[in-house]
Legacy VTK file of the C-alpha trace (Angstrom):
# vtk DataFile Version 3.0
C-alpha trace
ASCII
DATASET POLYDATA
POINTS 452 float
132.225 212.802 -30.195
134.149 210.285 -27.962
138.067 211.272 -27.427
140.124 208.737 -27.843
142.272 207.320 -24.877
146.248 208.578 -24.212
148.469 205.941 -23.945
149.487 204.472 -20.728
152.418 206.923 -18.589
155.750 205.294 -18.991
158.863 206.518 -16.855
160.890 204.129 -18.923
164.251 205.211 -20.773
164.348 204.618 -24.307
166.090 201.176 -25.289
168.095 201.069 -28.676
167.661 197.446 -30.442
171.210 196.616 -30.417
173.348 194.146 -28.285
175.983 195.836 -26.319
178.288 193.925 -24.042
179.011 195.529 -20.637
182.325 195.676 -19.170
183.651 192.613 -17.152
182.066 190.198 -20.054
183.481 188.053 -22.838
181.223 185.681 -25.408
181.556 184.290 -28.610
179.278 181.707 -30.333
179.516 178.967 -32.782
178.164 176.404 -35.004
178.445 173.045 -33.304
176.134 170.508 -35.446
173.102 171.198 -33.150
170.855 172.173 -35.837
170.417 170.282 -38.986
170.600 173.568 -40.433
174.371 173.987 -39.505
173.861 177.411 -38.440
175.074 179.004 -34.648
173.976 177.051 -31.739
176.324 177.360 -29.219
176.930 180.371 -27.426
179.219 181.227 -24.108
179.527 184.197 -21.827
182.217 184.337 -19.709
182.582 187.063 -16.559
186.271 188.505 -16.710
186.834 188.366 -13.450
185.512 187.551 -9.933
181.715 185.210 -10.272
178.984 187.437 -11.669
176.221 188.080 -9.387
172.949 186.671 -10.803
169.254 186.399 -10.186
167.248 184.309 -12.669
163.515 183.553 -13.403
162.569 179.864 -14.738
159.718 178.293 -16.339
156.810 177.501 -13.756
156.101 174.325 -16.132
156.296 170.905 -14.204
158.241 169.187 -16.659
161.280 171.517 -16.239
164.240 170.886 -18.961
167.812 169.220 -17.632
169.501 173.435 -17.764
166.786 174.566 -15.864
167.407 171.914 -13.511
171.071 172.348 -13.155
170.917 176.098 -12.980
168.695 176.424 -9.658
170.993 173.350 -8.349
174.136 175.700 -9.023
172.579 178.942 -7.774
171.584 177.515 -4.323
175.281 175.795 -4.396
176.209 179.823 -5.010
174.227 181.131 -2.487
172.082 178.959 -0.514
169.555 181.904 0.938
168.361 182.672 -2.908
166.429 179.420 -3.008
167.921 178.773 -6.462
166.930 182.034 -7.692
169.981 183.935 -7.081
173.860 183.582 -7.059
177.289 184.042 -8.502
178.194 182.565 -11.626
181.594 182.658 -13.704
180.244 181.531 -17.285
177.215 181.313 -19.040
176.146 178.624 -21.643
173.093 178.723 -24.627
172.847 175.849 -27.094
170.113 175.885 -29.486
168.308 172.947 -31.752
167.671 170.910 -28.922
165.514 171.416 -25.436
167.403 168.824 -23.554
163.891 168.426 -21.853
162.005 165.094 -21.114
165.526 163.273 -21.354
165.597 161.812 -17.726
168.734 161.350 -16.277
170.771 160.536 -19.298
169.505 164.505 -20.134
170.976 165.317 -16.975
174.390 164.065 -17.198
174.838 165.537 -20.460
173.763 169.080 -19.156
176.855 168.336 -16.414
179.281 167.389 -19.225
179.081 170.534 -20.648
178.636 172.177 -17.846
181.897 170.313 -16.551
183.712 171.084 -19.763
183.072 174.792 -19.338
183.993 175.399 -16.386
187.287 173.155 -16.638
188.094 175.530 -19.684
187.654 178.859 -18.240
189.221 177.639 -14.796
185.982 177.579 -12.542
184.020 175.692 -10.349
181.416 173.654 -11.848
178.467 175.089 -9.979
179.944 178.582 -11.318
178.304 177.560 -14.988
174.412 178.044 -15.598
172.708 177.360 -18.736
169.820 177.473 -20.854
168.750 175.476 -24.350
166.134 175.532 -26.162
164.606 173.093 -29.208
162.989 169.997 -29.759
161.524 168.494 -26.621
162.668 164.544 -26.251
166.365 164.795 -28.114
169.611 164.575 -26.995
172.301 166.791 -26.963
175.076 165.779 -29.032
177.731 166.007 -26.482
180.150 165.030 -28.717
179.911 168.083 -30.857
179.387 170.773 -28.711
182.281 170.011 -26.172
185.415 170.371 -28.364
182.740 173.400 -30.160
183.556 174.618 -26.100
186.524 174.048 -26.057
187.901 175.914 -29.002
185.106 179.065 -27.767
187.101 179.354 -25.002
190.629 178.530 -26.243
190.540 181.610 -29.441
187.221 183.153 -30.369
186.427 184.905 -26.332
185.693 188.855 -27.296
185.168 191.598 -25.673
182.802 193.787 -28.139
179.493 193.993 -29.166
179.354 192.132 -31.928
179.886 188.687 -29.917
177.525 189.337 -27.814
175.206 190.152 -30.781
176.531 186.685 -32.038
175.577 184.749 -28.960
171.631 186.460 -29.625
171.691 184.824 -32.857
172.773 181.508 -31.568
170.290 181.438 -29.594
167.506 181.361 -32.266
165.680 178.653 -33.527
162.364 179.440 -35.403
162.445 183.118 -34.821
163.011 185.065 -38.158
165.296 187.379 -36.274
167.286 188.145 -33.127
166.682 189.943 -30.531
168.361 192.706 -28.853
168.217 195.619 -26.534
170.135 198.287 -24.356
170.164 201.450 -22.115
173.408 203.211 -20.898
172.313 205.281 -17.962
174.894 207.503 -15.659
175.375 206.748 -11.811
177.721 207.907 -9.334
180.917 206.358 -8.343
182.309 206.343 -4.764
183.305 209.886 -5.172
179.815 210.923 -6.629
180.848 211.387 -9.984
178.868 210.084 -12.997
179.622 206.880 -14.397
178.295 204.906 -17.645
177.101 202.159 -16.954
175.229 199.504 -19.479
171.846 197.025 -18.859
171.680 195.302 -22.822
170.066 192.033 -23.939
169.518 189.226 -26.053
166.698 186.410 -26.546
164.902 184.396 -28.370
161.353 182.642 -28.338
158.276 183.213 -31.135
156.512 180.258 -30.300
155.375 178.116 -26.930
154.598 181.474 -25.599
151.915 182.044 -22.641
151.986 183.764 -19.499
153.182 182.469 -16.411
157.292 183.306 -17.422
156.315 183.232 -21.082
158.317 180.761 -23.578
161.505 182.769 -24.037
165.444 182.782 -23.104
166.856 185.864 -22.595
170.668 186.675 -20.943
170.973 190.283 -19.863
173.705 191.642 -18.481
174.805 194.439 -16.705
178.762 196.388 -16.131
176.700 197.654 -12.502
177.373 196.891 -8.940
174.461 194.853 -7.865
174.325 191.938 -5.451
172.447 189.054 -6.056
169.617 189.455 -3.591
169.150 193.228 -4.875
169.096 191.562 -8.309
166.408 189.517 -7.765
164.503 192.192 -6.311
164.647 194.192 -9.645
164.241 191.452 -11.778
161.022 189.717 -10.919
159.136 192.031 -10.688
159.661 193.120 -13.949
159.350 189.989 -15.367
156.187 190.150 -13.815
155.290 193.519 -16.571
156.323 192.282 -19.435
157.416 188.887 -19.605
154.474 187.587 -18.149
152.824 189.680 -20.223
153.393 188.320 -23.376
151.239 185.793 -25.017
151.745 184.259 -28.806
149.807 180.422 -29.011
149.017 180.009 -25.457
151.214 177.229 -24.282
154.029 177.254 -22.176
157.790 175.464 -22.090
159.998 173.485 -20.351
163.231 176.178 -20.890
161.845 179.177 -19.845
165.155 181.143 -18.572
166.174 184.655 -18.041
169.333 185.571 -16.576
170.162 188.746 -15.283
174.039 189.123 -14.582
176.046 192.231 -13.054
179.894 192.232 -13.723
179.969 195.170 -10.989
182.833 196.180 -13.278
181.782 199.860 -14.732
183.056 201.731 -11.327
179.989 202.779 -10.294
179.005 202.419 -6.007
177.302 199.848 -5.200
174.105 200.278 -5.312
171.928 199.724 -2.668
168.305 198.760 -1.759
165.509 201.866 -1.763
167.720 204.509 -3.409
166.971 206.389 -6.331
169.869 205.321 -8.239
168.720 201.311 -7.522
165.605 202.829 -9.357
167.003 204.037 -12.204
168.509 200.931 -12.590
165.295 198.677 -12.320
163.939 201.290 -14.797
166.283 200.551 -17.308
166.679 196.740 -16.499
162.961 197.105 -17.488
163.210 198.766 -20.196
165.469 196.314 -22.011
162.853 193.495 -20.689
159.934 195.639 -22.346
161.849 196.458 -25.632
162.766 192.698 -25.584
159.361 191.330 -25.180
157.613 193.609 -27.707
160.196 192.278 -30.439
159.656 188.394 -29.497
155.668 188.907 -29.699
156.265 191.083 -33.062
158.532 187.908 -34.561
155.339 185.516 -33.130
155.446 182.467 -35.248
153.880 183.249 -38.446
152.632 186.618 -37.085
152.625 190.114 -39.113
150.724 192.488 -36.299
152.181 193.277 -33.248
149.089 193.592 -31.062
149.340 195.869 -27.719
147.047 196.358 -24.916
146.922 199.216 -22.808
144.669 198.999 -19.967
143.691 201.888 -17.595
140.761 202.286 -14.802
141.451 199.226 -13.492
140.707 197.977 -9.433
144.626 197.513 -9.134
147.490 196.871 -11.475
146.805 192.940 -11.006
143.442 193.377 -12.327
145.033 195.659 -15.230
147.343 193.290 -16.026
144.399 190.227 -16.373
142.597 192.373 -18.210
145.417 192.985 -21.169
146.787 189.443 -20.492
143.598 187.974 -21.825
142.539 190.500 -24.534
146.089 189.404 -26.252
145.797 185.691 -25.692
142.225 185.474 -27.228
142.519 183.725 -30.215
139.179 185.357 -31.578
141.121 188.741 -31.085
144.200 187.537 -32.660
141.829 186.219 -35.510
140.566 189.213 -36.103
143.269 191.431 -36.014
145.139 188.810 -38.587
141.789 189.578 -41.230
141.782 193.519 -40.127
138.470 192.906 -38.661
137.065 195.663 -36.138
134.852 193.121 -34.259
135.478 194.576 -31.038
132.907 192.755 -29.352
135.682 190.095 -29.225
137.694 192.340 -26.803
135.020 193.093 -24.679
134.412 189.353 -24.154
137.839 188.847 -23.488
138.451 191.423 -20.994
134.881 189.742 -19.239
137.131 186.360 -18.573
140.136 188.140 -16.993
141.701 186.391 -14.337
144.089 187.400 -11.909
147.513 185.512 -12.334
149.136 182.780 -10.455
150.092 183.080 -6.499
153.449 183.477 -7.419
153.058 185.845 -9.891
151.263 188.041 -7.217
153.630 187.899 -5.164
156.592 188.831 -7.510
154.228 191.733 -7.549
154.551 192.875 -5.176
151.358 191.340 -2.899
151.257 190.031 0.703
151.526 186.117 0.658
147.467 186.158 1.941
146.292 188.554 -0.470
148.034 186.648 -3.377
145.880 183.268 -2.048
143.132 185.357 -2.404
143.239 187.117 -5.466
145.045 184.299 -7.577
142.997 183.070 -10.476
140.289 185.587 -9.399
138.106 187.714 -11.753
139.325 190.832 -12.628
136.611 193.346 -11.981
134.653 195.178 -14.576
131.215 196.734 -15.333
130.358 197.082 -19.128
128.918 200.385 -18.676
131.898 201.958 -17.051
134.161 200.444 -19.840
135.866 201.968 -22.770
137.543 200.517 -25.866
139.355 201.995 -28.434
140.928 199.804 -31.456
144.056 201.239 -33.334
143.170 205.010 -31.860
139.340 204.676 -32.829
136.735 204.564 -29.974
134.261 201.554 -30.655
132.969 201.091 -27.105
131.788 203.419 -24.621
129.402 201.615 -22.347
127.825 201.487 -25.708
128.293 201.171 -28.950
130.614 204.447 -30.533
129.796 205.100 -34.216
132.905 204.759 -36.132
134.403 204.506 -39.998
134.807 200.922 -40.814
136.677 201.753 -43.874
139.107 203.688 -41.917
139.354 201.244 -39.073
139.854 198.496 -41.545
142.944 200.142 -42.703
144.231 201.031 -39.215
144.008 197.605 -38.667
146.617 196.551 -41.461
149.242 198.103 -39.577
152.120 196.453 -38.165
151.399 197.238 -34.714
147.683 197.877 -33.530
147.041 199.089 -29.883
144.464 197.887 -28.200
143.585 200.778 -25.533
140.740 200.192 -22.608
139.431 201.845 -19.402
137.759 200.171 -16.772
136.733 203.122 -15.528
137.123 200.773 -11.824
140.019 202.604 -9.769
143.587 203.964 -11.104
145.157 199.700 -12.045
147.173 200.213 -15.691
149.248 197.292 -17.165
149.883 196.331 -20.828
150.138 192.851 -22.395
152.220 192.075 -26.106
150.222 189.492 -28.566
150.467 189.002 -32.291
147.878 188.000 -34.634
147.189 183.815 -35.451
148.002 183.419 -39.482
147.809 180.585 -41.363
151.228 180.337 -41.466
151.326 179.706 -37.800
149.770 176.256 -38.309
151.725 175.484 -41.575
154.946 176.077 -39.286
153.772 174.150 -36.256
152.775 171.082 -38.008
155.684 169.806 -39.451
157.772 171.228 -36.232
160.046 167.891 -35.839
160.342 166.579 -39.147
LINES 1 453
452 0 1 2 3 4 5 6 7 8 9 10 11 12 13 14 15 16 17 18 19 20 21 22 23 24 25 26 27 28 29 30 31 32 33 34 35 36 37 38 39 40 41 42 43 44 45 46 47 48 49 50 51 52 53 54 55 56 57 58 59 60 61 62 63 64 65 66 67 68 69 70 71 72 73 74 75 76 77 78 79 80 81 82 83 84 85 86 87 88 89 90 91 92 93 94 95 96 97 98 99 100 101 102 103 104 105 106 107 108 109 110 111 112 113 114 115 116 117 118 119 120 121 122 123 124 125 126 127 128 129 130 131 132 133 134 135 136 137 138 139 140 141 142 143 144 145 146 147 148 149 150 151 152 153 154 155 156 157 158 159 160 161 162 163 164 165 166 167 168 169 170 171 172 173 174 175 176 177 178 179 180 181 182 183 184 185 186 187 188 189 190 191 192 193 194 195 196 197 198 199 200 201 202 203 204 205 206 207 208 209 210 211 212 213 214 215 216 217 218 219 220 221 222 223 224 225 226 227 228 229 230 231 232 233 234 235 236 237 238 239 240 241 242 243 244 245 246 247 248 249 250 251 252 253 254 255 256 257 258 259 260 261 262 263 264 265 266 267 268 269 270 271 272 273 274 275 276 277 278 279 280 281 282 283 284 285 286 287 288 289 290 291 292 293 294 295 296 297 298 299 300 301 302 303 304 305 306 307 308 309 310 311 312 313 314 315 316 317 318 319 320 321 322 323 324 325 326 327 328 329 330 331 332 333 334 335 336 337 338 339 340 341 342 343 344 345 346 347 348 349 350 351 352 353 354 355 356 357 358 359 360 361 362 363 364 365 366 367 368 369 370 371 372 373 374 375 376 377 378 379 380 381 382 383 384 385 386 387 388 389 390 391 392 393 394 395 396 397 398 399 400 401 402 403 404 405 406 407 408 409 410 411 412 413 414 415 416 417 418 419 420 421 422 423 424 425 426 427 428 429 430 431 432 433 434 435 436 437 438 439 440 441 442 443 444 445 446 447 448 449 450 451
């Protein structure tokens, strides 16, 4: 009888799903007029002090929203080495119910407006603000709403506890059911060496226009560490690299792809510094939160009701791991049959067979050599049928052949909320996992009727 495969090793710590706002932070949120709803769409984070240091990740879409713009103009401004990746930043802004993308210039001098308004309010420099929206593609921002909706943020409602920065996550939603939140308190040493609690937490949104290569999301997380902004960026991309661009729920992409990772440096922890094990621990948990973060967004897909996972092991190299799960979770034949508890596992086998290695710049997020990435970008993942494996929700199906299984008991397995998806190449010692969800009718009912 064939075993069935462990899941992947995970180093990770444990993230609890709740929003909890480090030290040095302030945010509140509020309903502006945004959405015809009338429910939260504007939401501000303000550092307490001295700027924020900040490293970001952006949609690689070529049709990049008016925030997205304005955000890599103000972190160059910050810190022109980062290339608009990486700076300082004073405030943070989300509106919701519109994507301020495809809006031209007029889009752009809106985006300024607020961002002008902000930072006048708060007592910053303009290029101190970054921002992210998200909505309907080709509408306006109703300026005149959401600046006195600034205004009186910043003039009364400013807090310093969880629960606003929970309130900014739900802002931030538009057709996800719920928000999204994560955090990890971890201890490291202050100047003296003694332990110190410090806090990486989260919030985002995005169930639909999601697809690797950043996928369709906005996410702010913040930290209470000491972390500069080049540092930062090191940590952060390549774990977007693991699980954002891991995640895939309909296969298209957006023009508002943001995540912003901001450290207050406030906690009294040392600095940390490049290499060390406690700049490790760190990335861990900044990863962790990203993880814990992406799972939930793929879970909430729109119109979903199975989290699908996909472990892969055995692979050439992690990049060929990471194809391999990227494109058994974006297959809509696998997310079809998931959605009808259907153990056709000849769909994931065809899948994995079209792997591709990711983008250039995904590679080299990755960690790859600028040459290798050329070479191995859009590339074939490598695999040989009769060295693979597949098990579906714990149940061997595929073992270079065929594995007898109970359908009836598979069937059920399969009407789980999560199903894992588990394979081995059998190819080298490559592991990476991918998040999906299962296509439902309700995923088309949703989506056709999106602007009206």
């Amino acid at each position: 009888m064939t075993a069935p495969l462990p899941p992947l090793p995970s180093d990770l710590p444990r993230a609890a799903p709740e929003a909890r706002l480090p030290q040095g932070f302030r945010a509140a949120a509020t309903a502006a007029g945004i959405k015809a709803s009338g429910g939260p769409d504007v939401g501000i984070i303000v550092v307490a002090g001295e700027p924020a240091a900040v490293a970001a990740t952006f949609t690689t879409n070529r049709a990049p929203a008016a925030p997205v713009l304005l955000d890599r103009e103000n972190l160059a401004a910050t810190d022109p080495t980062g290339a608009g990746r990486r700076g300082w930043a004073r405030s943070l802004l989300a509106t919701s119910g519109c994507a301020n993308a495809a809006t031209g210039d007029v889009g752009m001098a809106d985006q300024r407006r607020l961002a002008s308004c902000l930072a006048a309010a708060i007592g910053s420099d303009t290029e101190h603000v970054l921002a992210m929206s998200t909505g309907l593609i080709g509408t306006r921002l109703p300026v005149e709403r959401v600046v006195p909706a600034i205004e009186a943020l910043v003039a009364a409602d400013l807090r310093s506890d969880d629960a606003a920065f929970a309130a900014v996550g739900e802002a931030l939603r538009t057709t996800d059911s719920r928000a999204k939140s994560a955090a990890v308190l971890l201890e490291l040493p202050d100047e003296a060496g003694a332990p110190t609690t410090v806090t990486v937490s989260g919030v985002a949104k995005g169930v639909g226009m999601i697809h690797p290569n950043m996928a369709t999301m906005l996410c702010f997380l913040l930290t209470d560490a000491a972390v500069d902004p080049a540092l930062l960026e090191g940590i952060l991309r390549p774990v977007v690299v693991r699980t954002w661009d891991q995640v895939s729920v309909d296969g298209d992409q957006s023009t508002n792809d943001t995540v912003l990772l901001a450290a207050s440096g406030t906690a009294g922890a040392a600095p940390l510094q490049p290499g060390t094990e406690e700049a490790m621990a760190f990335g861990r948990a900044v990863e962790a939160v990203a993880r814990s973060l992406a799972r939930q967004q793929a879970a909430d897909g729109e119109g979903a009701a199975t989290l699908i996972v996909c472990g892969v092991s055995g692979a050439f190299d992690d990049v060929d791991a990471r194809a391999v799960a990227r494109a058994v979770v974006a297959s809509n034949l696998v997310k079809a049959a998931i959605h009808g508890a259907d153990p056709n596992w000849g769909r994931i086998v065809a899948a994995a067979g079209n792997a591709l290695a990711a983008p250039v710049e995904v590679l080299e997020a990755a960690g790859l050599e600028a040459a290798e990435a050329q070479t191995r970008a859009g590339r074939a993942a490598s695999l040989e049928p009769h060295r693979l494996r597949v098990d579906l929700a714990g149940v061997p199906v595929f073992a270079g052949l065929p594995v007898p299984y109970d359908a009836v008991d598979l069937r059920a397995r399969l009407r789980q909320d999560e199903v894992l998806i588990r394979l081995d190449l059998g190819m080298g010692e490559g592991t990476g996992e991918a998040f999906g969800c299962d296509l439902t009718e309700a995923y088309v009912i949703e989506n056709s009727a999106y602007s009206t």
